[in-house]
PDB file of N, CA, C and O in Angstrom:
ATOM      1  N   UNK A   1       0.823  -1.196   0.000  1.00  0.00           N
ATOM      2  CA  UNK A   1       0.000   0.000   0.000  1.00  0.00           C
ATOM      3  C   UNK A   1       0.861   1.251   0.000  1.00  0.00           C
ATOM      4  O   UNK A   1       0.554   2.278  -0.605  1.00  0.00           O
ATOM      5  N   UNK A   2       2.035   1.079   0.771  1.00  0.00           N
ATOM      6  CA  UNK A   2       3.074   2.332   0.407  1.00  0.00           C
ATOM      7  C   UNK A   2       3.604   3.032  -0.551  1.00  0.00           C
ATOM      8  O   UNK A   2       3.906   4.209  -0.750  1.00  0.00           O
ATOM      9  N   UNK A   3       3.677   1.332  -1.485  1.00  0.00           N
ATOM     10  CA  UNK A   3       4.422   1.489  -2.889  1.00  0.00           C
ATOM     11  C   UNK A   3       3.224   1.950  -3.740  1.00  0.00           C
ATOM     12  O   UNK A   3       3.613   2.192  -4.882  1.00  0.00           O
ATOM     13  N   UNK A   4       2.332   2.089  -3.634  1.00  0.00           N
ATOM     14  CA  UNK A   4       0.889   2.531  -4.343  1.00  0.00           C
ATOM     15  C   UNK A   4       0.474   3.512  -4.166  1.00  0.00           C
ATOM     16  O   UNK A   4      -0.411   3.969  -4.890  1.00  0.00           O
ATOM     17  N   UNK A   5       1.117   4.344  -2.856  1.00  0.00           N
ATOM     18  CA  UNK A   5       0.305   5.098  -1.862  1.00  0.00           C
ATOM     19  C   UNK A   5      -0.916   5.572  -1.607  1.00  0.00           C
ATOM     20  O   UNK A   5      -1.478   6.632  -1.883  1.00  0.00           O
ATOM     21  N   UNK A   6      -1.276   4.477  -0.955  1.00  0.00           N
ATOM     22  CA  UNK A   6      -2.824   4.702  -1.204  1.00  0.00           C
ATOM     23  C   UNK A   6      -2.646   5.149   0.632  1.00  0.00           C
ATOM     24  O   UNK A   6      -2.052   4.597   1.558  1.00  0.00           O
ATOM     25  N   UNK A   7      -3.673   6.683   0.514  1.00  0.00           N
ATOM     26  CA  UNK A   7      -3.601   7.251   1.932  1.00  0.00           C
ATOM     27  C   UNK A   7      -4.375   6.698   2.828  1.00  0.00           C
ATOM     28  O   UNK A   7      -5.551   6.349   2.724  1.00  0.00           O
ATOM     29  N   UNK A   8      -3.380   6.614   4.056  1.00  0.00           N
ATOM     30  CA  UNK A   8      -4.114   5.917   5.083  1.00  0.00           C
ATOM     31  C   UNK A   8      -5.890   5.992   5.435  1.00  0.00           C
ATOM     32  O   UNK A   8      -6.517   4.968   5.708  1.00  0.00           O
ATOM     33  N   UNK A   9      -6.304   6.868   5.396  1.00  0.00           N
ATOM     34  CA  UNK A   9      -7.423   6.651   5.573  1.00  0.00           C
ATOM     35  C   UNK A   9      -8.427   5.569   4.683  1.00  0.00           C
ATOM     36  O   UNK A   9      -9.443   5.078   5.174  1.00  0.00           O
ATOM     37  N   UNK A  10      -7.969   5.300   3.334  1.00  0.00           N
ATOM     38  CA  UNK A  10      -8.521   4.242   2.451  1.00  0.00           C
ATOM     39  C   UNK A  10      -8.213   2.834   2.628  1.00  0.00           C
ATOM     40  O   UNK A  10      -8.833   1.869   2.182  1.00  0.00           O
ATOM     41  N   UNK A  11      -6.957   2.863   3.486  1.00  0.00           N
ATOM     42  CA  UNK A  11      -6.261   1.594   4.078  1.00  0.00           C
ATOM     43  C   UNK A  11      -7.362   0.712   4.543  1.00  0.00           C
ATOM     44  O   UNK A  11      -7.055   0.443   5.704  1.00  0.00           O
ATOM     45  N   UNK A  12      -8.561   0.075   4.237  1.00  0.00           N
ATOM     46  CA  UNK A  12      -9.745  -0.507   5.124  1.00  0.00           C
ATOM     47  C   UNK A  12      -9.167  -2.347   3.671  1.00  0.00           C
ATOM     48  O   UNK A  12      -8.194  -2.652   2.982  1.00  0.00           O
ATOM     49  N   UNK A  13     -10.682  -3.003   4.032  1.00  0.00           N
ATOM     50  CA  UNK A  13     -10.550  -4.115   3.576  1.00  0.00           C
ATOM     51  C   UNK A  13     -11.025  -3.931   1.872  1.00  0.00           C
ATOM     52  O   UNK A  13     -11.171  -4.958   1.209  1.00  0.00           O
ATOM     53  N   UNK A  14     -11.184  -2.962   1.415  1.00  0.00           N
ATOM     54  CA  UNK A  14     -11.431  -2.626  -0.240  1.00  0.00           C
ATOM     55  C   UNK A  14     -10.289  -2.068  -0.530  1.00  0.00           C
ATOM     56  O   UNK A  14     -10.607  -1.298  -1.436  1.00  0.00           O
ATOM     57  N   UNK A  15      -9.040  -1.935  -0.339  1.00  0.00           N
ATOM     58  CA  UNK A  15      -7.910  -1.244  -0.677  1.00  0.00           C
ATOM     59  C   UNK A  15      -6.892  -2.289  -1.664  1.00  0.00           C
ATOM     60  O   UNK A  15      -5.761  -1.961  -2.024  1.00  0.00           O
ATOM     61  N   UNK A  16      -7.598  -3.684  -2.029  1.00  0.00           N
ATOM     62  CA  UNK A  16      -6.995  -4.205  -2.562  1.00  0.00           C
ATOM     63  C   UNK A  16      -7.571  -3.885  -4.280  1.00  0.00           C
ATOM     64  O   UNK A  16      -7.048  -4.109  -5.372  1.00  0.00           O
ATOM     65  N   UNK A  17      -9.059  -3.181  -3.816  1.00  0.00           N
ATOM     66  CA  UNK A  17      -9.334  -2.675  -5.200  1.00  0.00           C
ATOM     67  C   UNK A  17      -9.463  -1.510  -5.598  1.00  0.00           C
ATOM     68  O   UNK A  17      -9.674  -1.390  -6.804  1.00  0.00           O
ATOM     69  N   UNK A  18      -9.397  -0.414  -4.870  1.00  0.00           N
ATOM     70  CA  UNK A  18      -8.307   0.465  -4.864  1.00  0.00           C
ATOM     71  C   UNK A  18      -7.070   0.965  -6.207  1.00  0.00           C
ATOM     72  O   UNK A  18      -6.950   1.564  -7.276  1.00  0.00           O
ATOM     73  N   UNK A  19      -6.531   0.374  -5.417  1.00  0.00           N
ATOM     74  CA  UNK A  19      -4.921   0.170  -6.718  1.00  0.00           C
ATOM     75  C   UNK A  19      -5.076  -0.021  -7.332  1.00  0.00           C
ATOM     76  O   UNK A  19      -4.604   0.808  -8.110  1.00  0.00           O
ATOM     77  N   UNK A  20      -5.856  -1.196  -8.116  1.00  0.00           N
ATOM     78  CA  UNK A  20      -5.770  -1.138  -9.591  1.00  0.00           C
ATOM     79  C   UNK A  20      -6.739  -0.168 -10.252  1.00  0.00           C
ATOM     80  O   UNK A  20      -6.605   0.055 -11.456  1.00  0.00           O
ATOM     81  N   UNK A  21      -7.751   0.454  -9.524  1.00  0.00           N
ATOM     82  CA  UNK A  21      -8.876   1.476  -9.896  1.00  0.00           C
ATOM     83  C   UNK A  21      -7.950   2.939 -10.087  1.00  0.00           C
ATOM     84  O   UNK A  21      -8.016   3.738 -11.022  1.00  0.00           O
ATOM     85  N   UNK A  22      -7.021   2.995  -8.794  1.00  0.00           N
ATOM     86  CA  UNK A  22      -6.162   4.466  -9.363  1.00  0.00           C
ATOM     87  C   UNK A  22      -5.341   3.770 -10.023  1.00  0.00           C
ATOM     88  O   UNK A  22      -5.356   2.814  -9.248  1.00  0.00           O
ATOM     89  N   UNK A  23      -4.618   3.451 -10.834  1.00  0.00           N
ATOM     90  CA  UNK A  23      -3.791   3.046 -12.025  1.00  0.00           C
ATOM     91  C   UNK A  23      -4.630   3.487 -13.020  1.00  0.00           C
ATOM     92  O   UNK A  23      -4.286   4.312 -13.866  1.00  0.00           O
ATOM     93  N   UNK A  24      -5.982   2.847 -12.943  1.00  0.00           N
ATOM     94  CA  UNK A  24      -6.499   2.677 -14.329  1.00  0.00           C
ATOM     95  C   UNK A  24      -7.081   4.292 -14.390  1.00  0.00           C
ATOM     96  O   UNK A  24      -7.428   4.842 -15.435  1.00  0.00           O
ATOM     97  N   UNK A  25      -7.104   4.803 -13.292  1.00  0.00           N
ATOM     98  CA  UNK A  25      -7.467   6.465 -13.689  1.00  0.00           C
ATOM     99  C   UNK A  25      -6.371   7.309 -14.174  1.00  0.00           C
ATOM    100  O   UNK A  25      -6.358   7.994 -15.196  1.00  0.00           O
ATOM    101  N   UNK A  26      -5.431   7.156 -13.272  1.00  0.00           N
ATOM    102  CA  UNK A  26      -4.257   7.568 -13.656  1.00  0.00           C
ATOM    103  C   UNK A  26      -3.892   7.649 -15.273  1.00  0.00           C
ATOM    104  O   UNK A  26      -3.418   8.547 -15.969  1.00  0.00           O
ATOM    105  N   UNK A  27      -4.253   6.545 -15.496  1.00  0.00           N
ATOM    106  CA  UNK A  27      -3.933   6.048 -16.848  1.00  0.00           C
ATOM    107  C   UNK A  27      -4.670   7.067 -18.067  1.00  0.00           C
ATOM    108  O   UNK A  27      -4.110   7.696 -18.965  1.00  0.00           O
ATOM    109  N   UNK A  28      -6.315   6.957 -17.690  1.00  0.00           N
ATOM    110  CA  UNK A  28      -7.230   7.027 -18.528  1.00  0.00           C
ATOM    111  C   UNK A  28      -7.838   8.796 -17.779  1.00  0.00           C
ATOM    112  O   UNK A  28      -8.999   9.152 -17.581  1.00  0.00           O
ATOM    113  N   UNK A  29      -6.525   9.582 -17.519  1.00  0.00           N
ATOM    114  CA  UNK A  29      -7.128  10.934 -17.093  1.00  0.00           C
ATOM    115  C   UNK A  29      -8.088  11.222 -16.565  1.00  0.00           C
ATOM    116  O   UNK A  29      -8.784  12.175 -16.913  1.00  0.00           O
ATOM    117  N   UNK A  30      -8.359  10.397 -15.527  1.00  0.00           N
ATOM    118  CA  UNK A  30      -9.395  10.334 -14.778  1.00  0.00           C
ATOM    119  C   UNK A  30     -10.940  10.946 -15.361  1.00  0.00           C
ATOM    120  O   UNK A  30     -11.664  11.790 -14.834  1.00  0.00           O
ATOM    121  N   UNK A  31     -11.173  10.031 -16.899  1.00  0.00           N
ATOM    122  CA  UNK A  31     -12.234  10.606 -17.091  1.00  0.00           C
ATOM    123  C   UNK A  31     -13.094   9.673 -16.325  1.00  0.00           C
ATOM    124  O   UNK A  31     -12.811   8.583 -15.829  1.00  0.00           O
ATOM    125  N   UNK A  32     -14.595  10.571 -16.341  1.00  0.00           N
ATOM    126  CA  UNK A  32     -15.131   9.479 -15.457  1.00  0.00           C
ATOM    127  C   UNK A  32     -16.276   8.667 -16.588  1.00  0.00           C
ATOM    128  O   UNK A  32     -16.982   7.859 -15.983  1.00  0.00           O
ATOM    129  N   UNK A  33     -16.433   8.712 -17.407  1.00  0.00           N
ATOM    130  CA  UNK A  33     -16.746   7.211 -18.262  1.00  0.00           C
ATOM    131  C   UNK A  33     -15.585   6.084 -18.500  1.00  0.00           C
ATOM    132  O   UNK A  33     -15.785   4.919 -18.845  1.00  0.00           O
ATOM    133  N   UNK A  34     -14.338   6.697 -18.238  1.00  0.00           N
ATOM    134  CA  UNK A  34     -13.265   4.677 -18.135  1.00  0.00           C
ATOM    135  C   UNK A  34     -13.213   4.331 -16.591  1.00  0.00           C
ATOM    136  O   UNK A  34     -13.501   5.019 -15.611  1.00  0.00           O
ATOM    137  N   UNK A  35     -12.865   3.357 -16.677  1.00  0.00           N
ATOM    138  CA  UNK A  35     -12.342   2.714 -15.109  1.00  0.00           C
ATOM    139  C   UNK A  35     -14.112   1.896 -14.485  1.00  0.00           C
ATOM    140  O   UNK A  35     -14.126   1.119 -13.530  1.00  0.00           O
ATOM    141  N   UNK A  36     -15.369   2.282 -15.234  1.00  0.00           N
ATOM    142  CA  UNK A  36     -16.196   2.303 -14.391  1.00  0.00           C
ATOM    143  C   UNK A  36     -16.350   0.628 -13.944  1.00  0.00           C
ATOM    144  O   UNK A  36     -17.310   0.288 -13.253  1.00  0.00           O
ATOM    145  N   UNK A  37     -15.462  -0.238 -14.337  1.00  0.00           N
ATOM    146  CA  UNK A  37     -15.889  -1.993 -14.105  1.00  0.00           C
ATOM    147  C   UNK A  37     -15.180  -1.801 -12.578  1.00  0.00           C
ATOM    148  O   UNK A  37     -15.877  -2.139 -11.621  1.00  0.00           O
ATOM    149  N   UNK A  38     -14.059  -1.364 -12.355  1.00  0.00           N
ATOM    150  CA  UNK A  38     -12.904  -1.034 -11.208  1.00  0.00           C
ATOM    151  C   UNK A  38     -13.857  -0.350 -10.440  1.00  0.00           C
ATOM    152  O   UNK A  38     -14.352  -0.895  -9.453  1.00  0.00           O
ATOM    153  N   UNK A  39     -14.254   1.099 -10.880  1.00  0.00           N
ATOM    154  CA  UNK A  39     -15.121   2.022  -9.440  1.00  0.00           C
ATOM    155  C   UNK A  39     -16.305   0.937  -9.209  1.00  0.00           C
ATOM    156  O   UNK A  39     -16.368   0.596  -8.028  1.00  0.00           O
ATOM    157  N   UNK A  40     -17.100   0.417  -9.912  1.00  0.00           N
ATOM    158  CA  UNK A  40     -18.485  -0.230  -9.641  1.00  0.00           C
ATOM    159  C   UNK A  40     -18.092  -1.202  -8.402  1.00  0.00           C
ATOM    160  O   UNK A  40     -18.814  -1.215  -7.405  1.00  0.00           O
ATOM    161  N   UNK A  41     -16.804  -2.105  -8.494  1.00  0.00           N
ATOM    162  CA  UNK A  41     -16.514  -3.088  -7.547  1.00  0.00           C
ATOM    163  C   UNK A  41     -15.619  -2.658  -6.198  1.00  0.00           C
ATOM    164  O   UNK A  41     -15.530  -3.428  -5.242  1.00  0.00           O
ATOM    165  N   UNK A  42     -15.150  -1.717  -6.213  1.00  0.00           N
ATOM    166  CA  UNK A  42     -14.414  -0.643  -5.442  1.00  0.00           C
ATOM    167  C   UNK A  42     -15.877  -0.054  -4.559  1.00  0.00           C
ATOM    168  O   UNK A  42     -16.079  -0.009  -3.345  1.00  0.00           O
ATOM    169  N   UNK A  43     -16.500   0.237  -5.377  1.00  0.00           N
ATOM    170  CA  UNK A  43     -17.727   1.264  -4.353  1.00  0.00           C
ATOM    171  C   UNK A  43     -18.394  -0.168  -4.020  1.00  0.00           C
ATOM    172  O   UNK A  43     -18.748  -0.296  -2.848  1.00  0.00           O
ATOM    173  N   UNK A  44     -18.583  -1.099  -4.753  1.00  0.00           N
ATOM    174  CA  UNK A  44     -19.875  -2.314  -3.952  1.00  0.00           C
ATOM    175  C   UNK A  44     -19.268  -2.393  -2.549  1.00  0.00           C
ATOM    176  O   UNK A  44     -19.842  -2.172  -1.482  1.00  0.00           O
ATOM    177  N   UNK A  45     -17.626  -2.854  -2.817  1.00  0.00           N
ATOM    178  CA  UNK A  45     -16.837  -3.367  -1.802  1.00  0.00           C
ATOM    179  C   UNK A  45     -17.475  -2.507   0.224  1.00  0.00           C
ATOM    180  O   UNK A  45     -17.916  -2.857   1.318  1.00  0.00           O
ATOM    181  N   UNK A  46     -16.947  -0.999  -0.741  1.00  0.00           N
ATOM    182  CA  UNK A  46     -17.310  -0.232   0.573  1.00  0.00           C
ATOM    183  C   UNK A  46     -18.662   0.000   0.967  1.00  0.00           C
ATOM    184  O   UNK A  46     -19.072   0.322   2.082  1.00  0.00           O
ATOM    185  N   UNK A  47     -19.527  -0.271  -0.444  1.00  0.00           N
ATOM    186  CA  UNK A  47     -21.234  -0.362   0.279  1.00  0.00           C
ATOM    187  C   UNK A  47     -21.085  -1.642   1.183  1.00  0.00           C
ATOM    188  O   UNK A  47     -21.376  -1.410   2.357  1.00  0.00           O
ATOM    189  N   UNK A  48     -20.738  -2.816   0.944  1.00  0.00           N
ATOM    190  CA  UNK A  48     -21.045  -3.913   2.189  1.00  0.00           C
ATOM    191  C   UNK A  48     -20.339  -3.824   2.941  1.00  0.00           C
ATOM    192  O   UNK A  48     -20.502  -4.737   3.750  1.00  0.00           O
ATOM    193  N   UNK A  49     -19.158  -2.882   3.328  1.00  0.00           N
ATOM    194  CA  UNK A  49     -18.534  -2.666   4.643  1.00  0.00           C
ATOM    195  C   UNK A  49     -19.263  -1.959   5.488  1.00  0.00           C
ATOM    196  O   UNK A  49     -19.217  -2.156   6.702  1.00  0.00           O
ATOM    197  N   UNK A  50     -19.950  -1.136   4.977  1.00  0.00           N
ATOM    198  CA  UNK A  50     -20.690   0.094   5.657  1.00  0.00           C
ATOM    199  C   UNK A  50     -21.917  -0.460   6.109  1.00  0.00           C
ATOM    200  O   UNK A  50     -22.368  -0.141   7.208  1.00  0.00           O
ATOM    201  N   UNK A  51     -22.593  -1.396   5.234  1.00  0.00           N
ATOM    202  CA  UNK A  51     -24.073  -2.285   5.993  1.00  0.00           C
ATOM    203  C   UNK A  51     -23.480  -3.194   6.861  1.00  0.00           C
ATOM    204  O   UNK A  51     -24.113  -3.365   7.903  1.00  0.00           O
ATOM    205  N   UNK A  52     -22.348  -3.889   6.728  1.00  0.00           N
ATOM    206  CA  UNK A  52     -21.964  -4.768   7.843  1.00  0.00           C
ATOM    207  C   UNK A  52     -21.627  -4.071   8.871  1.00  0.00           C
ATOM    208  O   UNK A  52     -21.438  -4.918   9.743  1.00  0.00           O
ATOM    209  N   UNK A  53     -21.409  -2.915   9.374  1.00  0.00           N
ATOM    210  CA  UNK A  53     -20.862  -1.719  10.094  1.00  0.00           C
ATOM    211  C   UNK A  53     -22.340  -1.414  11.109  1.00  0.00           C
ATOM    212  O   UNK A  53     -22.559  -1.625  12.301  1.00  0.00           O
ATOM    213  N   UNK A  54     -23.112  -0.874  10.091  1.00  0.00           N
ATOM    214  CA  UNK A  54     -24.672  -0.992   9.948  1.00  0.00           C
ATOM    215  C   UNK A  54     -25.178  -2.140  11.198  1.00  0.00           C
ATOM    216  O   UNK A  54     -25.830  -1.926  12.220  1.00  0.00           O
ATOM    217  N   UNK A  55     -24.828  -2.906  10.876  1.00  0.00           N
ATOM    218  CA  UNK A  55     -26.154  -4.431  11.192  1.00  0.00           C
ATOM    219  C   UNK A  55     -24.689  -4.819  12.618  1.00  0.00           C
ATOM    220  O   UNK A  55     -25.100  -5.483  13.570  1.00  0.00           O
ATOM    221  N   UNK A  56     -24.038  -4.639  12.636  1.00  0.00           N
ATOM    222  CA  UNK A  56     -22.923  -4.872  13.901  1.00  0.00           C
ATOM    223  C   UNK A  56     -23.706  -3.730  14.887  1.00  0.00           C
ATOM    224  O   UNK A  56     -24.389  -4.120  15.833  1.00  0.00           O
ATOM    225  N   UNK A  57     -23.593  -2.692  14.668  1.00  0.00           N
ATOM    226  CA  UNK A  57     -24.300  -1.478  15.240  1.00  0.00           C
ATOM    227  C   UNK A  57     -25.638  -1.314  15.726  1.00  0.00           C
ATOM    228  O   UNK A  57     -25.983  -0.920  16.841  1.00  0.00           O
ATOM    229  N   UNK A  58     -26.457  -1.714  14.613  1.00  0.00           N
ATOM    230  CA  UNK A  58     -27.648  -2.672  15.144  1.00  0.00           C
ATOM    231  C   UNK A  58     -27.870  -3.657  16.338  1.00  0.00           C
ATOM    232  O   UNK A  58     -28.631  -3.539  17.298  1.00  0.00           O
ATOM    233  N   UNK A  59     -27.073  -4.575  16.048  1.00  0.00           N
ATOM    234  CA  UNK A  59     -26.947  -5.804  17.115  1.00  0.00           C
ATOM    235  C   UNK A  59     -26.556  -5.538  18.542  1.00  0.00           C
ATOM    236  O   UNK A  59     -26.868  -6.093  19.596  1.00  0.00           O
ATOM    237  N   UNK A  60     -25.686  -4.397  18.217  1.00  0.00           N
ATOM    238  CA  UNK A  60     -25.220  -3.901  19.541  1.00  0.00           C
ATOM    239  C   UNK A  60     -26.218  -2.659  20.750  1.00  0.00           C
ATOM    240  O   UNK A  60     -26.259  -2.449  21.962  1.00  0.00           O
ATOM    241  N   UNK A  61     -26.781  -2.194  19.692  1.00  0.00           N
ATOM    242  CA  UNK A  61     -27.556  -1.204  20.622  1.00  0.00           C
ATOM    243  C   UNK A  61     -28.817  -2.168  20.958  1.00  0.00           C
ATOM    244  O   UNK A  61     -29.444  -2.071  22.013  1.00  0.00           O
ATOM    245  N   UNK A  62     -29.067  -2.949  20.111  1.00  0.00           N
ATOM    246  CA  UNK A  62     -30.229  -4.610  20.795  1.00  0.00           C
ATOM    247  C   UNK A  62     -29.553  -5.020  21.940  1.00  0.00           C
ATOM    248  O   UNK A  62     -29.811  -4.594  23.066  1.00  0.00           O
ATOM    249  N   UNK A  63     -28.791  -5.745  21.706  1.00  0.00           N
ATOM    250  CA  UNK A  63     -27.888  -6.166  23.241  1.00  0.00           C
ATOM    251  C   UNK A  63     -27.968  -5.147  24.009  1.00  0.00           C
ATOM    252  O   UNK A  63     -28.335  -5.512  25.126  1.00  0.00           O
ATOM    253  N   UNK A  64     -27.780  -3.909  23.937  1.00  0.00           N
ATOM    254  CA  UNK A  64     -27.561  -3.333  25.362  1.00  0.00           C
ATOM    255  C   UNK A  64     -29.050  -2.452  25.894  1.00  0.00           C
ATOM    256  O   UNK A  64     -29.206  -1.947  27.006  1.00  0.00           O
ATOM    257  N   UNK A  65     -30.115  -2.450  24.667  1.00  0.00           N
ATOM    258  CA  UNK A  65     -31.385  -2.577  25.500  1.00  0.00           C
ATOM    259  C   UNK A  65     -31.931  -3.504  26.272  1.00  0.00           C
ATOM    260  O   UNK A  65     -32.537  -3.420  27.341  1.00  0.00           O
ATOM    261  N   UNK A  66     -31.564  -4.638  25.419  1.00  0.00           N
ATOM    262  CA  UNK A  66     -31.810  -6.110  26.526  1.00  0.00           C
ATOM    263  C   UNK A  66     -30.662  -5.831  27.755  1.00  0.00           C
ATOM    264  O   UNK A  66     -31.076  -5.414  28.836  1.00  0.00           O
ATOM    265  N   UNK A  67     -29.668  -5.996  27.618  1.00  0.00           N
ATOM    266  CA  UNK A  67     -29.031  -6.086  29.098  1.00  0.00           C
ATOM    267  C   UNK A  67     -29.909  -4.713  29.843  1.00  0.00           C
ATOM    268  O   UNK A  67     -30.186  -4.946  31.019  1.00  0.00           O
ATOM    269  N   UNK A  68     -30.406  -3.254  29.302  1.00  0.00           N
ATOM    270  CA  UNK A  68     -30.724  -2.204  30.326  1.00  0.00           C
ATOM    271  C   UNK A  68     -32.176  -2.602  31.033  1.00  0.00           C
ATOM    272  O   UNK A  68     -32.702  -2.034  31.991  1.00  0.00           O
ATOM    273  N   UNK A  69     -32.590  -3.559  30.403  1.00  0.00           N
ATOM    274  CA  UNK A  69     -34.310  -3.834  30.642  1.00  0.00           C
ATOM    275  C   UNK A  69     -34.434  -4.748  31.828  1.00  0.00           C
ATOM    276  O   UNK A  69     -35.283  -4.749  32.719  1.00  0.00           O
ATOM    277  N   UNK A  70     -32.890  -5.902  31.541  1.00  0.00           N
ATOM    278  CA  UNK A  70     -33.115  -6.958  32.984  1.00  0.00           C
ATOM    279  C   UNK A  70     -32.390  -6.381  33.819  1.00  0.00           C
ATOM    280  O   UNK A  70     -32.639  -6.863  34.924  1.00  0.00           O
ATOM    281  N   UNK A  71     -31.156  -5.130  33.918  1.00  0.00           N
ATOM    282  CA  UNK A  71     -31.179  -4.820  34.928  1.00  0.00           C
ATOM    283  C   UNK A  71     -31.287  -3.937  35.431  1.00  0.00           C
ATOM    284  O   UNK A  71     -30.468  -3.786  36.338  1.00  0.00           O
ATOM    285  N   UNK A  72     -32.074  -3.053  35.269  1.00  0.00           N
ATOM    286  CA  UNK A  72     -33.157  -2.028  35.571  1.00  0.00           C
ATOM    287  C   UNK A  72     -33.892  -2.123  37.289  1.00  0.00           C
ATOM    288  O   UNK A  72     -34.789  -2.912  37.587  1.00  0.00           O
ATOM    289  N   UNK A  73     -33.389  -1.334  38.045  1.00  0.00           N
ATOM    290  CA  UNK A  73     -34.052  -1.160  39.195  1.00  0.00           C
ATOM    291  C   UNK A  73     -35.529  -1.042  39.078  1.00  0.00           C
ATOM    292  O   UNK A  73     -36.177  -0.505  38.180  1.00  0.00           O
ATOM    293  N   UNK A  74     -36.030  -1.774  40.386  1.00  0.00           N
ATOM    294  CA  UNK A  74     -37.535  -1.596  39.929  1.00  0.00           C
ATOM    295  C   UNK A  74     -37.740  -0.685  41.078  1.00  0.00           C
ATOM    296  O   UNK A  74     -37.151  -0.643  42.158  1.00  0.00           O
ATOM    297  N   UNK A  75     -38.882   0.169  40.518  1.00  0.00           N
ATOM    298  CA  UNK A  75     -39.351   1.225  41.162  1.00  0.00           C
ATOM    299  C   UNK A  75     -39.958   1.220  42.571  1.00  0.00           C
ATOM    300  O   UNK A  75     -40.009   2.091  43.440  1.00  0.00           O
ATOM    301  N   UNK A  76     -40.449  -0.181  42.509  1.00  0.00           N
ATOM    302  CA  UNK A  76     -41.579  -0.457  43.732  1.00  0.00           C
ATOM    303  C   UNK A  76     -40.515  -1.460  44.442  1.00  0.00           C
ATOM    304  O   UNK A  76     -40.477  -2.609  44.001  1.00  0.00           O
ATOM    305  N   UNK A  77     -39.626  -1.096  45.537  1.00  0.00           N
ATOM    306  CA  UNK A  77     -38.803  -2.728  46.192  1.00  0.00           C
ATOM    307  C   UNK A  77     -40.211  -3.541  46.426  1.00  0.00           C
ATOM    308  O   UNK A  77     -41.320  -3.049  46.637  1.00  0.00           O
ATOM    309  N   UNK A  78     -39.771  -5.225  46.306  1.00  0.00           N
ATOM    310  CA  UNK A  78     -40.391  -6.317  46.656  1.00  0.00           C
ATOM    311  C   UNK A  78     -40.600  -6.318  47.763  1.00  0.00           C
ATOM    312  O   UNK A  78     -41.444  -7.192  47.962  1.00  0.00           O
ATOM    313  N   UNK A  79     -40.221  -5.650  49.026  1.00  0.00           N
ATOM    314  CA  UNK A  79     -40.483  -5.778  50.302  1.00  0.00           C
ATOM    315  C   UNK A  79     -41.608  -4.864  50.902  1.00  0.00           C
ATOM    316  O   UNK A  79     -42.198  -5.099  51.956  1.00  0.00           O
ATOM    317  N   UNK A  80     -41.830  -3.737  50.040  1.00  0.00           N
ATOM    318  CA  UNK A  80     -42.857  -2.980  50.293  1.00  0.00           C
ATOM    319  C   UNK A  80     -44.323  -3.438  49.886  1.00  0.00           C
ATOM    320  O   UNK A  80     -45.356  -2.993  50.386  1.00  0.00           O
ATOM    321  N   UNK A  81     -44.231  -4.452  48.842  1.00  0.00           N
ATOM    322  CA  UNK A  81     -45.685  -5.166  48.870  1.00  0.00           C
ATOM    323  C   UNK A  81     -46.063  -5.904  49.853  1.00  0.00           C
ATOM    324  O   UNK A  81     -47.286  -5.813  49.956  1.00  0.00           O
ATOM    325  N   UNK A  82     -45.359  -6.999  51.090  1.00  0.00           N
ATOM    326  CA  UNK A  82     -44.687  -7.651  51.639  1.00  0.00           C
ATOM    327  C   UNK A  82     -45.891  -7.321  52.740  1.00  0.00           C
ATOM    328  O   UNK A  82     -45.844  -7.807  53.870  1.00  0.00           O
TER     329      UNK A  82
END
């Protein structure tokens, strides 16, 4: 990725398609009718990082309504019905 320099912030798990997408712009003066087989699979890549990101994020704010619901003080102690 150094030898490519592709900037850290793009460094994620689509950076292997990436590189050959800037080559082929590089190449083709970054018009934007060439390269589009490279950007189409380059952008899918980072659309399913971002829904898996998504649905992790999801799962997690579920889990921690369930954990806030069972342990949730109850308002009325059990000993005062008693």
């Amino acid at each position: 990725m150094v030898e490519n320099k592709v900037p850290i912030p793009y460094r994620d798990q689509c950076a292997h398609l990436l590189i050959p997408l800037n080559k082929c712009r590089q190449a083709e003066f970054y018009l934007p009718w060439k390269c589009e087989n490279e950007r189409h699979s380059y952008e899918k890549c980072e659309y399913e990082l971002v829904m898996e990101r998504m649905l992790l994020m999801q799962k997690m704010r579920q889990e921690q309504k369930n954990n806030q619901q069972t342990q949730s003080i109850p308002l009325i102690p059990k000993t005062a019905n008693a």
